[in-house]
C-alpha positions as CSV (number, residue, x, y, z in Angstrom):
1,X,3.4,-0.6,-8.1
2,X,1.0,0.0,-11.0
3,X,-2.9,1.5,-10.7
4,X,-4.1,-1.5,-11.6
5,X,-1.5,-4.0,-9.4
6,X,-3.4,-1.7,-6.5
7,X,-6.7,-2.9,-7.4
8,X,-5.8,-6.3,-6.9
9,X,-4.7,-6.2,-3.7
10,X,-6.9,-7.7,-0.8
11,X,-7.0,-7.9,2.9
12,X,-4.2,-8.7,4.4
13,X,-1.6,-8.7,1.4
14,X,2.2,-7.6,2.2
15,X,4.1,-4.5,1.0
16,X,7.5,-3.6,0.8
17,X,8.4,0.1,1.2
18,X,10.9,1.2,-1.0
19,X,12.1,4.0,0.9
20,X,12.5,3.5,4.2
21,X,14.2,0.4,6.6
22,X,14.5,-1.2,9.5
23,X,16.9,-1.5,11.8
24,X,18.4,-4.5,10.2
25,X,18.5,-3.3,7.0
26,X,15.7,-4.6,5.1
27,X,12.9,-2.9,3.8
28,X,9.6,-2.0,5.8
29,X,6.5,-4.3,5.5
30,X,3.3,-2.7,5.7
31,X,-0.2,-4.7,5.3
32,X,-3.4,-4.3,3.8
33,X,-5.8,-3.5,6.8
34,X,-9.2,-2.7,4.9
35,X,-10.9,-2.7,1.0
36,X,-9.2,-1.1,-1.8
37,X,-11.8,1.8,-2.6
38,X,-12.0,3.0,-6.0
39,X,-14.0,5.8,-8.1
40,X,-16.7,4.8,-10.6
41,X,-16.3,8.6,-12.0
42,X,-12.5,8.8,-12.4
43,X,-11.0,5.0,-12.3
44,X,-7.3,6.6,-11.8
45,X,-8.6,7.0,-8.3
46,X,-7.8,4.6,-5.5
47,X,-7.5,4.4,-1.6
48,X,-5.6,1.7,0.5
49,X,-5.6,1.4,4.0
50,X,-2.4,0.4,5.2
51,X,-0.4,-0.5,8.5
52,X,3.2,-0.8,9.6
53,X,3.4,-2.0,12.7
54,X,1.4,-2.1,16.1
55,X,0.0,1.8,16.0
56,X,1.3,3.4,12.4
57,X,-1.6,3.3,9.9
58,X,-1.6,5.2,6.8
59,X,-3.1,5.4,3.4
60,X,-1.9,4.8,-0.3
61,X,-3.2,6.7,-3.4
62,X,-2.8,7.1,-6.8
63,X,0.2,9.4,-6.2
64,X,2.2,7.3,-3.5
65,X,1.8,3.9,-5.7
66,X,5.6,4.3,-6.0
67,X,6.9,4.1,-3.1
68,X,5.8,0.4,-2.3
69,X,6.2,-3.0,-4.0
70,X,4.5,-6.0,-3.9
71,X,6.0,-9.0,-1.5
């Protein structure tokens, strides 16, 4: 996924982790819990909340942009 592919996304928006699976085989989703912050100071910056699941939340950032894709 690209910087600015990230700044587009919204609430609620799927993503496909390109790493890790589940049981079945196909990829993780994870979703879009929150606003897609960005820097005015340094527009390469960017934070977005994400969950997988019922209890996993984490974050994505300029340098883990890679590791998901867009559903």
């Amino acid at each position: 996924m690209t910087l600015d592919q990230a700044k587009n996304l919204k609430y609620g928006d799927i993503l496909h982790h390109a790493n890790h699976r589940n049981a079945d085989g196909t990829p993780q989703r994870w979703r879009v819990t929150g606003k897609v912050k960005t820097w005015k100071k340094d527009a390469s910056r960017i934070y977005v909340p994400i969950k997988h699941g019922m209890y996993n939340y984490d974050h994505l950032d300029e340098h883990s942009l890679d590791l998901v894709n867009k559903a």
